[in-house]
One Martini backbone bead per residue (centre of mass of N, CA, C, O) as a GRO file, in nm:
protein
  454
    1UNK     BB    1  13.329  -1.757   1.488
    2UNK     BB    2  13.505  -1.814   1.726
    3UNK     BB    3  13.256  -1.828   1.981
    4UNK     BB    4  13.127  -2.058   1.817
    5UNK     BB    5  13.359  -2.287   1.817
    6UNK     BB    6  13.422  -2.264   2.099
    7UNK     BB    7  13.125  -2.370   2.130
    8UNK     BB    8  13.184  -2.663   1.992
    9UNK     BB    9  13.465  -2.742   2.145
   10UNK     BB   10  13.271  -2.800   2.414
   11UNK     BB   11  13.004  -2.965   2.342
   12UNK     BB   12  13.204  -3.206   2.250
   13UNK     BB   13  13.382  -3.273   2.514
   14UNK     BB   14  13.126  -3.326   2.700
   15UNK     BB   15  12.997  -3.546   2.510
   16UNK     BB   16  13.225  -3.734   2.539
   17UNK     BB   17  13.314  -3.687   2.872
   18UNK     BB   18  13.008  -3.850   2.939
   19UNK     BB   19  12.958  -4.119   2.816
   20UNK     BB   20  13.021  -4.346   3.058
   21UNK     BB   21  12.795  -4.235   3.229
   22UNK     BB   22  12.585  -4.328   3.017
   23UNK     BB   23  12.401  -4.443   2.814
   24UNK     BB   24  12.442  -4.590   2.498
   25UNK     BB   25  12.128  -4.544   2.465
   26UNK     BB   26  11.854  -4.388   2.444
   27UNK     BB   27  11.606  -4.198   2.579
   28UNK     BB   28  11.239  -4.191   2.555
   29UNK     BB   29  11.281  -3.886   2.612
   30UNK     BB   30  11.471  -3.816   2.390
   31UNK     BB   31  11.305  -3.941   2.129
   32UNK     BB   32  11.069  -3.736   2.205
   33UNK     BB   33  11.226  -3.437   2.161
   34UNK     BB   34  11.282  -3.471   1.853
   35UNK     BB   35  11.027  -3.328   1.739
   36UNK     BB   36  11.183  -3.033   1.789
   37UNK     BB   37  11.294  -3.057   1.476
   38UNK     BB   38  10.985  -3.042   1.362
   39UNK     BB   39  10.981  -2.772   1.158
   40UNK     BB   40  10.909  -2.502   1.037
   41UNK     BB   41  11.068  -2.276   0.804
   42UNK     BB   42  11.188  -2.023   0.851
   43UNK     BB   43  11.187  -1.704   0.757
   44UNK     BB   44  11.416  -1.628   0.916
   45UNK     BB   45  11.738  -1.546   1.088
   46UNK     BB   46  11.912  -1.791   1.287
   47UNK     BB   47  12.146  -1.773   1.507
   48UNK     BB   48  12.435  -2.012   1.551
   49UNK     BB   49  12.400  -2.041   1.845
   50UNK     BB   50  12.101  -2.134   1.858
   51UNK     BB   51  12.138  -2.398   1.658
   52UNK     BB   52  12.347  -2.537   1.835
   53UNK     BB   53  12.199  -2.576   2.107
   54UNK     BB   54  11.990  -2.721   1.994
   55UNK     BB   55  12.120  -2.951   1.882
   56UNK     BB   56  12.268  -3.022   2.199
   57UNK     BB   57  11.946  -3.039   2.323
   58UNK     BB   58  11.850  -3.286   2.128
   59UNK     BB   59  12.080  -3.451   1.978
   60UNK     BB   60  12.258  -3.571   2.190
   61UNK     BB   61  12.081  -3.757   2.390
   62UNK     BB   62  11.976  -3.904   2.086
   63UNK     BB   63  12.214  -4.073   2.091
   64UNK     BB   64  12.447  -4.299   2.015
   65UNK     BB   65  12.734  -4.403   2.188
   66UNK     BB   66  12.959  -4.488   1.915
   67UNK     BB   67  13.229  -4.338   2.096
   68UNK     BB   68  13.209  -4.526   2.282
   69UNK     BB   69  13.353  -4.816   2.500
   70UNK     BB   70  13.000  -4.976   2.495
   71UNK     BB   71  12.983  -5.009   2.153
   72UNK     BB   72  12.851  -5.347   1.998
   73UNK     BB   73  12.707  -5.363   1.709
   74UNK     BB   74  12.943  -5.257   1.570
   75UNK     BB   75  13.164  -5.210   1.330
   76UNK     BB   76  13.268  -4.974   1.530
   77UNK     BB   77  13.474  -4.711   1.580
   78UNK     BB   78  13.600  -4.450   1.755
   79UNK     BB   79  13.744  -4.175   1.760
   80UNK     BB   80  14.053  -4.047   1.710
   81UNK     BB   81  14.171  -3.820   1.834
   82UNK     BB   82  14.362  -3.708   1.581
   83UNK     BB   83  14.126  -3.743   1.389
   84UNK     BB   84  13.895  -3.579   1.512
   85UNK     BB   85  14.081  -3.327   1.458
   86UNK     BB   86  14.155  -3.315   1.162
   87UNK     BB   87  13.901  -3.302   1.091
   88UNK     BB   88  13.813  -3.013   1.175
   89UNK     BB   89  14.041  -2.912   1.018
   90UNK     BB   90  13.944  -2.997   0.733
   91UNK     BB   91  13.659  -2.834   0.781
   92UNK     BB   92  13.808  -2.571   0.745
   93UNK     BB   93  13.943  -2.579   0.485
   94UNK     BB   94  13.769  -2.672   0.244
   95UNK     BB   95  13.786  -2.924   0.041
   96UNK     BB   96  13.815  -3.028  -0.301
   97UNK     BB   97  13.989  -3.333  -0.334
   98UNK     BB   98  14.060  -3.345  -0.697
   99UNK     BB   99  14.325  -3.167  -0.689
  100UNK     BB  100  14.631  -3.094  -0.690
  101UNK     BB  101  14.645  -2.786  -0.776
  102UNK     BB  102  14.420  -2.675  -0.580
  103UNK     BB  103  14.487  -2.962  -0.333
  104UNK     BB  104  14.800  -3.013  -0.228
  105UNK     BB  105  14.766  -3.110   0.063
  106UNK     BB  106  14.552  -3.334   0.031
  107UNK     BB  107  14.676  -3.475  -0.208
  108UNK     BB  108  14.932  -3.575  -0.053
  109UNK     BB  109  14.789  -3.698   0.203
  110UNK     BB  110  14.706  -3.925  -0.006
  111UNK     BB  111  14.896  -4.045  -0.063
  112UNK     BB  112  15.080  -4.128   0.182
  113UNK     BB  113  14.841  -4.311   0.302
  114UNK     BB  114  14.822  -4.488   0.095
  115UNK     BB  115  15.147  -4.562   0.147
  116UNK     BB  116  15.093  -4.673   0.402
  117UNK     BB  117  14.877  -4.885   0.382
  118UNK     BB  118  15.005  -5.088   0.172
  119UNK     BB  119  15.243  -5.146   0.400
  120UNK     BB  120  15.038  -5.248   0.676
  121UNK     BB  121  14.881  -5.440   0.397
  122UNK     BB  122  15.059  -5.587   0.232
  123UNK     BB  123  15.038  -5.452  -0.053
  124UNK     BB  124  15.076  -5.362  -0.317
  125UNK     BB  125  15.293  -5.069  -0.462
  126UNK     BB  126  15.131  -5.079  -0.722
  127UNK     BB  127  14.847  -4.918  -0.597
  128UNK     BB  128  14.547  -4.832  -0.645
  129UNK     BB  129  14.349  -4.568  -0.488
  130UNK     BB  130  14.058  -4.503  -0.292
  131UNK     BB  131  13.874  -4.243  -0.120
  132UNK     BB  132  13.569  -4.327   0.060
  133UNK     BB  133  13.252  -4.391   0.233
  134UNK     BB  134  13.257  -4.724   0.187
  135UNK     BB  135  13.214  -5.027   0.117
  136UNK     BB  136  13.045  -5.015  -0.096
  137UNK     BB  137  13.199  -4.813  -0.285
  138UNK     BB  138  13.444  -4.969  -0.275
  139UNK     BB  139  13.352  -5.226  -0.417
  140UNK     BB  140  13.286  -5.038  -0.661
  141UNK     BB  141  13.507  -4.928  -0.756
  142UNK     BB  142  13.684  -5.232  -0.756
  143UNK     BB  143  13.460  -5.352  -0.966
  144UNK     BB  144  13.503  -5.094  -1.204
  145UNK     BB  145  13.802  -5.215  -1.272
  146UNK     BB  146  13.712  -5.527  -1.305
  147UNK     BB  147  13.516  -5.449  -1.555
  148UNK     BB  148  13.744  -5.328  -1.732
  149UNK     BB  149  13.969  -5.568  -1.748
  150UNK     BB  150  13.789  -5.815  -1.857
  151UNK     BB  151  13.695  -5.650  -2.110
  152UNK     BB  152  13.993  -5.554  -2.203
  153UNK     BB  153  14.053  -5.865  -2.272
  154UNK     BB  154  13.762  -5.863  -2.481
  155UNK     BB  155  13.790  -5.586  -2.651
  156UNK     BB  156  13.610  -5.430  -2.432
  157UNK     BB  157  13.456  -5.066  -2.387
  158UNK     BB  158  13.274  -4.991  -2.073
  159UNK     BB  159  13.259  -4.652  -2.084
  160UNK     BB  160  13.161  -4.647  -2.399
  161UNK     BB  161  12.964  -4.884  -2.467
  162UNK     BB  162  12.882  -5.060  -2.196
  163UNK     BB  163  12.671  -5.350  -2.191
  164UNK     BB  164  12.590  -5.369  -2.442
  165UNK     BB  165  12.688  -5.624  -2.619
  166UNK     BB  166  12.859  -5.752  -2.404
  167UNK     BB  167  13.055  -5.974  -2.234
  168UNK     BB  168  12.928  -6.209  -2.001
  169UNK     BB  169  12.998  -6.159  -1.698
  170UNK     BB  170  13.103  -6.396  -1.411
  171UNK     BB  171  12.979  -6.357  -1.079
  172UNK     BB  172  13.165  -6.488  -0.799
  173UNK     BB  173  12.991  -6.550  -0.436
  174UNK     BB  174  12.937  -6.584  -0.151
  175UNK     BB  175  12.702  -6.685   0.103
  176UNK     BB  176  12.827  -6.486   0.280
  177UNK     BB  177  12.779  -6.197   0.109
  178UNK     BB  178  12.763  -5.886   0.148
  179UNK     BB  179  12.530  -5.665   0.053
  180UNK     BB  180  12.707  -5.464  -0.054
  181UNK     BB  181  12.819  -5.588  -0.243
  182UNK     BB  182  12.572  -5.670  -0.428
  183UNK     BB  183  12.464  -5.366  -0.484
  184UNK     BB  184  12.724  -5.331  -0.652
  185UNK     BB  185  12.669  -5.523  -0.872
  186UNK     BB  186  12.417  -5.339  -0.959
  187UNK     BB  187  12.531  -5.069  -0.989
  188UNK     BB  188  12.716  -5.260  -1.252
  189UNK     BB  189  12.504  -5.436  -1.389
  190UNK     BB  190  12.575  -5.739  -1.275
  191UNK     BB  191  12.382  -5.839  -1.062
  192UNK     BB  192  12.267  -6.002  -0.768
  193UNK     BB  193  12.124  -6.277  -0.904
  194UNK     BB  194  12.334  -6.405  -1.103
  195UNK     BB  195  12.503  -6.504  -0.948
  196UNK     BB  196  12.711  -6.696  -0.797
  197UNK     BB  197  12.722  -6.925  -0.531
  198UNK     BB  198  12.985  -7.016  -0.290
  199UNK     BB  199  12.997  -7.219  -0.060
  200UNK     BB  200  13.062  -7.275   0.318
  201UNK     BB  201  13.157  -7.309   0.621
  202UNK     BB  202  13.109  -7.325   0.930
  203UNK     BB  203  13.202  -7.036   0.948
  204UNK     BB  204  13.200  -6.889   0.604
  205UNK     BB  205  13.411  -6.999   0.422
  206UNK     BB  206  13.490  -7.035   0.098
  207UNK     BB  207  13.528  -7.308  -0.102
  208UNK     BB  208  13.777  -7.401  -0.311
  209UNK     BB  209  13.590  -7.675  -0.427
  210UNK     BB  210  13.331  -7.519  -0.491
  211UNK     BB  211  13.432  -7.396  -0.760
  212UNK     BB  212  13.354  -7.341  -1.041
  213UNK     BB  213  13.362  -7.367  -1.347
  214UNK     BB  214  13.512  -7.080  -1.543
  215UNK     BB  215  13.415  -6.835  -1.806
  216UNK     BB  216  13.527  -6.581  -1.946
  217UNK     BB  217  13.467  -6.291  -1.790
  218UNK     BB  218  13.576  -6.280  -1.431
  219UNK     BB  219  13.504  -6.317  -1.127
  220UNK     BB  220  13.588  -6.291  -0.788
  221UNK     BB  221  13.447  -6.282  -0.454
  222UNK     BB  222  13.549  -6.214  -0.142
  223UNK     BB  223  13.623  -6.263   0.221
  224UNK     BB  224  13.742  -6.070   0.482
  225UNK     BB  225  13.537  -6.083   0.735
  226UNK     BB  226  13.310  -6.190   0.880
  227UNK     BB  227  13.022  -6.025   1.012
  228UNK     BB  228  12.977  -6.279   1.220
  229UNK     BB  229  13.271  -6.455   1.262
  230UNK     BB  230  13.577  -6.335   1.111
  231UNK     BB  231  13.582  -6.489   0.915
  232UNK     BB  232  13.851  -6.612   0.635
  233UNK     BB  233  13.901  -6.665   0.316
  234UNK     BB  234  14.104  -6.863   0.116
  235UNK     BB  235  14.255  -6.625  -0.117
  236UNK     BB  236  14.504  -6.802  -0.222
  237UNK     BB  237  14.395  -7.032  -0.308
  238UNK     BB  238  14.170  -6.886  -0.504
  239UNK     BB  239  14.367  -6.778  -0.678
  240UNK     BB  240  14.440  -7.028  -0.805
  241UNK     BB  241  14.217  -7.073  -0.960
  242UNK     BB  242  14.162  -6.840  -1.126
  243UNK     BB  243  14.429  -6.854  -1.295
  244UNK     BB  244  14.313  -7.079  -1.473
  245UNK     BB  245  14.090  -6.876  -1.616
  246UNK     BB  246  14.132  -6.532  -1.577
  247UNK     BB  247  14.044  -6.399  -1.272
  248UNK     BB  248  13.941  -6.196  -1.086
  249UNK     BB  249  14.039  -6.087  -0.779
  250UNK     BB  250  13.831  -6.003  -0.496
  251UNK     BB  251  13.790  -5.818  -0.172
  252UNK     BB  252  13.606  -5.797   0.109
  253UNK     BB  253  13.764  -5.601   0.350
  254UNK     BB  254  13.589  -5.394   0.590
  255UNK     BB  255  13.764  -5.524   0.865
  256UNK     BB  256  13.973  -5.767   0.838
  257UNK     BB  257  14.219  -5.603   0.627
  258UNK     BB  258  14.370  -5.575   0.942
  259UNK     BB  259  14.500  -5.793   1.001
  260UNK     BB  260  14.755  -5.730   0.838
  261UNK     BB  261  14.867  -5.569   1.110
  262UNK     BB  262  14.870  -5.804   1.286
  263UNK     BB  263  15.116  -6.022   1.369
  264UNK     BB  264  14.903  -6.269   1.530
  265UNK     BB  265  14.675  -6.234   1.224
  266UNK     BB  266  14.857  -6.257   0.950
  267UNK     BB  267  14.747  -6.574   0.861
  268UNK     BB  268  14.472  -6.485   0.780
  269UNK     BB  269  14.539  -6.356   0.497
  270UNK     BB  270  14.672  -6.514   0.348
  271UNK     BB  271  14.731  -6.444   0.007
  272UNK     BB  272  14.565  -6.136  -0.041
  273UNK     BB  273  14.826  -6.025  -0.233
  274UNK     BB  274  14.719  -6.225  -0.457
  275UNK     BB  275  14.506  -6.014  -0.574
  276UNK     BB  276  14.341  -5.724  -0.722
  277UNK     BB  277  14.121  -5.630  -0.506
  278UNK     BB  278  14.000  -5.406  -0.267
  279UNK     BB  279  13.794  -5.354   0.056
  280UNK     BB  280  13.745  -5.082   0.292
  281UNK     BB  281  13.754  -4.955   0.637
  282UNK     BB  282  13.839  -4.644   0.828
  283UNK     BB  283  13.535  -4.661   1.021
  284UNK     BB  284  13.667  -4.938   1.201
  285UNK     BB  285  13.951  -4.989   1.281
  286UNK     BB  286  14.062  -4.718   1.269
  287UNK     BB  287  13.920  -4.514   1.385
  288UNK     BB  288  13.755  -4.293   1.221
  289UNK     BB  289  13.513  -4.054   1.077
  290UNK     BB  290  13.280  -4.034   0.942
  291UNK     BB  291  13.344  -4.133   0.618
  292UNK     BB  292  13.519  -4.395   0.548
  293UNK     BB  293  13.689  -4.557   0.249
  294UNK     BB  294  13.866  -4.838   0.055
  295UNK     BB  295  14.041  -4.872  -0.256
  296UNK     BB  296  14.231  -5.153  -0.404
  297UNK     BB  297  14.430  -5.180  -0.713
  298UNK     BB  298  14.667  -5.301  -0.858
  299UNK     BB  299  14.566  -5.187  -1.167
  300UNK     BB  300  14.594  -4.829  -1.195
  301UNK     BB  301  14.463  -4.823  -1.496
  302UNK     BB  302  14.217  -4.937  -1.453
  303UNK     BB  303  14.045  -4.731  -1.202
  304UNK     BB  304  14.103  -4.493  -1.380
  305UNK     BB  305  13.980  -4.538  -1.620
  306UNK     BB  306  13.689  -4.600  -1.489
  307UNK     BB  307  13.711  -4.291  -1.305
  308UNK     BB  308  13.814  -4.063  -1.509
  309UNK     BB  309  13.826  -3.696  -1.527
  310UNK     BB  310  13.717  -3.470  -1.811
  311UNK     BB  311  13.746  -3.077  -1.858
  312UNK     BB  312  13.828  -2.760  -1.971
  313UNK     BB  313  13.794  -2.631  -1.662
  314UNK     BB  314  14.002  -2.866  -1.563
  315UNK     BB  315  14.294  -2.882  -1.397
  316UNK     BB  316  14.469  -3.225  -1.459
  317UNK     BB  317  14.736  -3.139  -1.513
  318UNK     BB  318  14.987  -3.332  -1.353
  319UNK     BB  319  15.296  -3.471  -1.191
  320UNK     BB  320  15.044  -3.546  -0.945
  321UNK     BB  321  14.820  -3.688  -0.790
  322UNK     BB  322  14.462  -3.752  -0.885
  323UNK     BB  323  14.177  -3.823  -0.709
  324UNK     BB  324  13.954  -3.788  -0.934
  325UNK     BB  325  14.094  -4.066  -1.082
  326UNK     BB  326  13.975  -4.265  -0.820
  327UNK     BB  327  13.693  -4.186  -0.834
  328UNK     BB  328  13.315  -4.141  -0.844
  329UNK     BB  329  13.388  -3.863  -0.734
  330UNK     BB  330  13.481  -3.498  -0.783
  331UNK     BB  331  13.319  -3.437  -0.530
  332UNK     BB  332  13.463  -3.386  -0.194
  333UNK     BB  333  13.627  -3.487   0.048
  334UNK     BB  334  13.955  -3.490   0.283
  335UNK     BB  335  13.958  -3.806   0.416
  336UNK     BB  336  14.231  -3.868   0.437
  337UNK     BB  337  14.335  -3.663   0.695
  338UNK     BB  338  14.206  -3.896   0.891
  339UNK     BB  339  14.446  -4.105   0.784
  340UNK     BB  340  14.665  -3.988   0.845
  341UNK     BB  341  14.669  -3.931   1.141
  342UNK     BB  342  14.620  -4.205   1.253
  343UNK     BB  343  14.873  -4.313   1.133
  344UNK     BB  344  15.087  -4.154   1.277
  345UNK     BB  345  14.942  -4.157   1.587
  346UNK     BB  346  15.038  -4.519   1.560
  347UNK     BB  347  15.172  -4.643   1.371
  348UNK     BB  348  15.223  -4.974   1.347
  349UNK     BB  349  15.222  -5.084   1.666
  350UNK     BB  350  14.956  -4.887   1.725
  351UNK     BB  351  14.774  -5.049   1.515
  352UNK     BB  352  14.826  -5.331   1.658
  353UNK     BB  353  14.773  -5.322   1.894
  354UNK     BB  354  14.442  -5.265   1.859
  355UNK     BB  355  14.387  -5.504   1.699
  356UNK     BB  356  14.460  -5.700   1.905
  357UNK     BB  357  14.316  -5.579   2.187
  358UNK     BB  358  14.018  -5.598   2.062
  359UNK     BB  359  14.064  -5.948   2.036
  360UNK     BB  360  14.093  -6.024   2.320
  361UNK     BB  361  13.814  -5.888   2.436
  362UNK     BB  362  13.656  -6.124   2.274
  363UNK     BB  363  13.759  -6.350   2.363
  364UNK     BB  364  13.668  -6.297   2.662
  365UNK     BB  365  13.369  -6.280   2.622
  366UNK     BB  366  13.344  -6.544   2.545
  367UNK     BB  367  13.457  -6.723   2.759
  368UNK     BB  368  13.274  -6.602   3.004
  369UNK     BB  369  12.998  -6.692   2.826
  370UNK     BB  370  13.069  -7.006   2.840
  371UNK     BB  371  13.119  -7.012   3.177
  372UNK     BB  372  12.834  -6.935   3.186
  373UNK     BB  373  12.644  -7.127   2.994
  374UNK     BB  374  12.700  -6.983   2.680
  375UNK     BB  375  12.681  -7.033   2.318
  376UNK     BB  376  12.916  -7.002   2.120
  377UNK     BB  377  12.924  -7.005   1.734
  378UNK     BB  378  13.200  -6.946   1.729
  379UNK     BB  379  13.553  -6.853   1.603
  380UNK     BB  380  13.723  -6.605   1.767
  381UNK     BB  381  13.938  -6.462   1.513
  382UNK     BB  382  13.872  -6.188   1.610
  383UNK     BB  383  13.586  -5.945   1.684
  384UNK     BB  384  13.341  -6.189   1.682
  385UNK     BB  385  13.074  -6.252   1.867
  386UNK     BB  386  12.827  -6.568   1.901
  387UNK     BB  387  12.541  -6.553   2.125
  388UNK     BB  388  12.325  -6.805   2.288
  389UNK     BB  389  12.042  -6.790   2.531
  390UNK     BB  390  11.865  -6.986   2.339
  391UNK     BB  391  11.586  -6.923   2.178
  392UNK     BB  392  11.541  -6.664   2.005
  393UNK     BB  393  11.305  -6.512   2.205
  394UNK     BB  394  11.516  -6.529   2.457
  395UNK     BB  395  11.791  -6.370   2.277
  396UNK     BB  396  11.641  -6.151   2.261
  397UNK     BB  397  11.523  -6.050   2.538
  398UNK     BB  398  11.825  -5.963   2.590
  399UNK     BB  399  11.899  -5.776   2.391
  400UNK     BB  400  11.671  -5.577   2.488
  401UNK     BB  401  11.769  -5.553   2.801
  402UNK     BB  402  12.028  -5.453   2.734
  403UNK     BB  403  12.012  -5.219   2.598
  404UNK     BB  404  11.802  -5.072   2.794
  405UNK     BB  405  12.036  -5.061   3.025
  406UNK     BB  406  12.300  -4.911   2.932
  407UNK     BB  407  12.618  -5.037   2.952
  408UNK     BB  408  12.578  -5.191   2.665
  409UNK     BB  409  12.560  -5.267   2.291
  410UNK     BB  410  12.388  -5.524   2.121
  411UNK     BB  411  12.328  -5.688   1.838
  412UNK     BB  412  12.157  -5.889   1.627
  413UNK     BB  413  12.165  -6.240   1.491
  414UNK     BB  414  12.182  -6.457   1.180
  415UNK     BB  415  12.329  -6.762   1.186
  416UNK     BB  416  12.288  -7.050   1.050
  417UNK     BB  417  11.962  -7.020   1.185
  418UNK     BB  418  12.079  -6.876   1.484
  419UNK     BB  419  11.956  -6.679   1.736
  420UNK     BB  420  12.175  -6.384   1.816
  421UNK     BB  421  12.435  -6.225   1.956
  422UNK     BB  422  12.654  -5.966   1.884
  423UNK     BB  423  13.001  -5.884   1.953
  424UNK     BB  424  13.178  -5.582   1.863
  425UNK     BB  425  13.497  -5.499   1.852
  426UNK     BB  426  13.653  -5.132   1.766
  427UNK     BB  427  13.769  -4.981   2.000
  428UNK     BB  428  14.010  -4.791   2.147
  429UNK     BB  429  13.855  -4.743   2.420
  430UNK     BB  430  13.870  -5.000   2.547
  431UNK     BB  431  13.865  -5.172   2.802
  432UNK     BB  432  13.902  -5.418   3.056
  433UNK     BB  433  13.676  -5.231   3.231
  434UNK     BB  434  13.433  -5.246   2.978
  435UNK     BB  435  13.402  -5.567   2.979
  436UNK     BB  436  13.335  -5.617   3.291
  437UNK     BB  437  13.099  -5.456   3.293
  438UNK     BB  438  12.946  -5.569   3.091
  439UNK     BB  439  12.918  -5.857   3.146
  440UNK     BB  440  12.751  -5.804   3.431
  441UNK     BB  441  12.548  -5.729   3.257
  442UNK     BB  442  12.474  -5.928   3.084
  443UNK     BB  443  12.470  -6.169   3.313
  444UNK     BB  444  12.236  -6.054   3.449
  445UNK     BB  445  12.015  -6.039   3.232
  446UNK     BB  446  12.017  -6.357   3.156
  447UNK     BB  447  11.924  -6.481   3.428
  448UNK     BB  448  11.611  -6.383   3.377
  449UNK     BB  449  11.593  -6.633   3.129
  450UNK     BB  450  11.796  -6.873   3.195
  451UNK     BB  451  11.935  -7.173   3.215
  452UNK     BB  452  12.215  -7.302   3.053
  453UNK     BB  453  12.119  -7.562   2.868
  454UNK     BB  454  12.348  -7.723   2.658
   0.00000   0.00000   0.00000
């Protein structure tokens, strides 16, 4: 087992350390090696060494550079050194965070980050939280708190009753929520296509005058952070509408919820502490290891409710929070262990710096990209960058090329009908010289296609 784990961190320090000299894409000779992990299962026991050299001799290389500091395609943060260290130590102790009896290591770290997260994302303090998988979770779990809110509100027990013959919910959501969140409404019987979409600005900001008049029992799903413009919808606005109606209101902020971390940012989000329920991802700006998503909703009883689970051989009576009591899985990972590591080891500071710098980074893509004539098609308040370089046809081809050359990757997208190319910034590790190095391939490549006549 030591010999095993040293040489596994040793071809991890090795992959990491390498990422900068290599392309960001996996190349097509890379791409064609992985057949070689297609084959039958073998009958006999294969050496663990023997299996590991296979991982990192095939896919290593057919990885993308994801962990390093020249990849924006998506919102995507590289693991921080304590992170990615805890993440590794969290995994030898093999925990099944679920009991404070079973696992009060775990499930204490799981507390105490709790208790970290709420006070640099100013959220009321008595929230209760679940570590989950991702977005998509996080907004199932605050979403199945406020369908027991609203309905036990009208008299109705839905974790015993279900949906039928219960009253049904009203749920309004942005012309731009993302689909994570309508899965999650999917997943909780709420339904895709039944919801109220309402309007939004230039931006993508939800208008709050274009809320229709709603009857109990309703949802409001609102959005901090457009995956596509970084813009954030005007939640305290919308949270008055709400209380007008007796409205749930929930935040879908999967990375912009962390703008209230950095002092010249948090104007982005005033008001959104009188919501009801958030969800966010700490493997987007916290920089932690995927994968990591966070729940969090004002009324912990009601969390609880939709969440807890009781059987006579679980240990769950206990003094102190039981981690599975506001989670939808019983069995998990100990995921909070590198939520707490990041925390300790950034400091309140240290993570307002992270995002502040790389809000910057975007910043400076854009001046550049428009000072050299292409079209920024957003106003940069976050880590957001959406730039058009003529074109669908000839955008694409840029972005193609971009990819291809593998100094830095950033992936396509279409903003109210024009397609462009998206620059998300959210890497601990970019620096500076990797914004420069970036633009010089960017505009080298865009060169052989454009006129910049806009």
């Amino acid at each position: 087992m030591r010999k095993l784990l040293q040489t596994t961190a040793e071809l991890a320090i090795r992959y990491l350390e390498g990422l900068d000299a290599r392309k960001v894409a996996p190349t097509e000779e890379a791409r064609a090696n992985l057949i070689q992990f297609d084959e039958p299962l073998p009958n006999e026991p294969v050496e663990p060494e023997l299996v590991l050299q296979l991982l990192d001799k095939i896919g290593s290389p057919a990885s993308v550079a994801q962990a390093g500091s020249r990849f924006f395609g998506f919102v995507t943060g590289g693991s921080l050194p304590a992170a990615l260290a805890a993440n590794w130590l969290a995994a030898a102790w093999d925990q099944n965070c679920g009991l404070y009896r079973i696992t009060p290591a775990t499930a204490l770290l799981e507390q105490v980050a709790l208790r970290w997260l709420l006070d640099v994302l100013h959220l009321p303090a008595e929230c209760g939280g679940a570590f989950v998988t991702g977005a998509t979770v996080a907004n199932f779990t605050a979403l199945a708190a406020a369908r027991h809110a609203v309905l036990e509100r009208e008299g109705w027990n839905v974790e015993a009753d279900g949906l039928f013959g219960a009253p049904p919910i009203t749920v309004a959501v942005s012309e731009e929520a993302h689909p994570s969140l309508l899965k999650a409404l999917g997943l909780l019987g709420l339904g895709r296509s039944r919801v109220v979409k309402v309007p939004v600005d230039g931006q993508g900001r939800m208008r709050p005058d274009a809320i229709p008049t709603l009857t109990r029992p309703a949802i409001i799903c609102t959005q901090v952070g457009n995956v596509n413009t970084g813009a954030c919808d005007p939640v305290g606005e919308i949270c008055d509408r709400a209380k007008e109606v007796g409205a749930w209101v929930h935040v879908d902020g999967a990375f912009g919820l962390w703008a209230a971390a950095a002092p010249s940012l948090a104007h982005l989000t005033a008001g959104m502490e009188e919501a009801d329920s958030w969800a966010t991802d700490a493997h987007k700006w916290l920089n932690v290891p995927y994968d990591s998503g966070l729940a969090f909703v004002r009324d912990a009883n009601a969390l609880q409710a939709a969440m807890a689970i009781t059987a006579e051989y679980l240990p769950t009576v206990s003094d102190q929070r039981n981690p599975s009591d506001y989670t939808p899985e019983l069995s998990r990972r100990a995921r909070g262990v590198e939520v707490w590591a990041a925390l300790r080891s950034l400091g309140r500071s240290g993570l307002a710096d992270l995002i502040e710098r790389t809000c910057r980074h975007a910043r400076h893509f854009a001046k550049e990209l428009k000072a050299a004539g292409y079209q920024v098609l957003n106003d940069v308040v976050l880590n957001q960058v959406l730039v058009s370089f003529g074109d669908a046809e000839t955008t694409h081809r840029v972005i193609a090329d971009i990819q291809t050359e593998g100094t830095c990757w950033c992936g396509s997208t279409v903003w109210q009908g024009q397609t462009a190319m998206r620059i998300s910034v959210s890497s601990w590790a970019t620096t500076d010289a990797d914004v420069e190095k970036s633009l010089a391939a960017m505009l080298r490549v865009a060169e052989k296609y454009c006129s910049r006549e806009f």
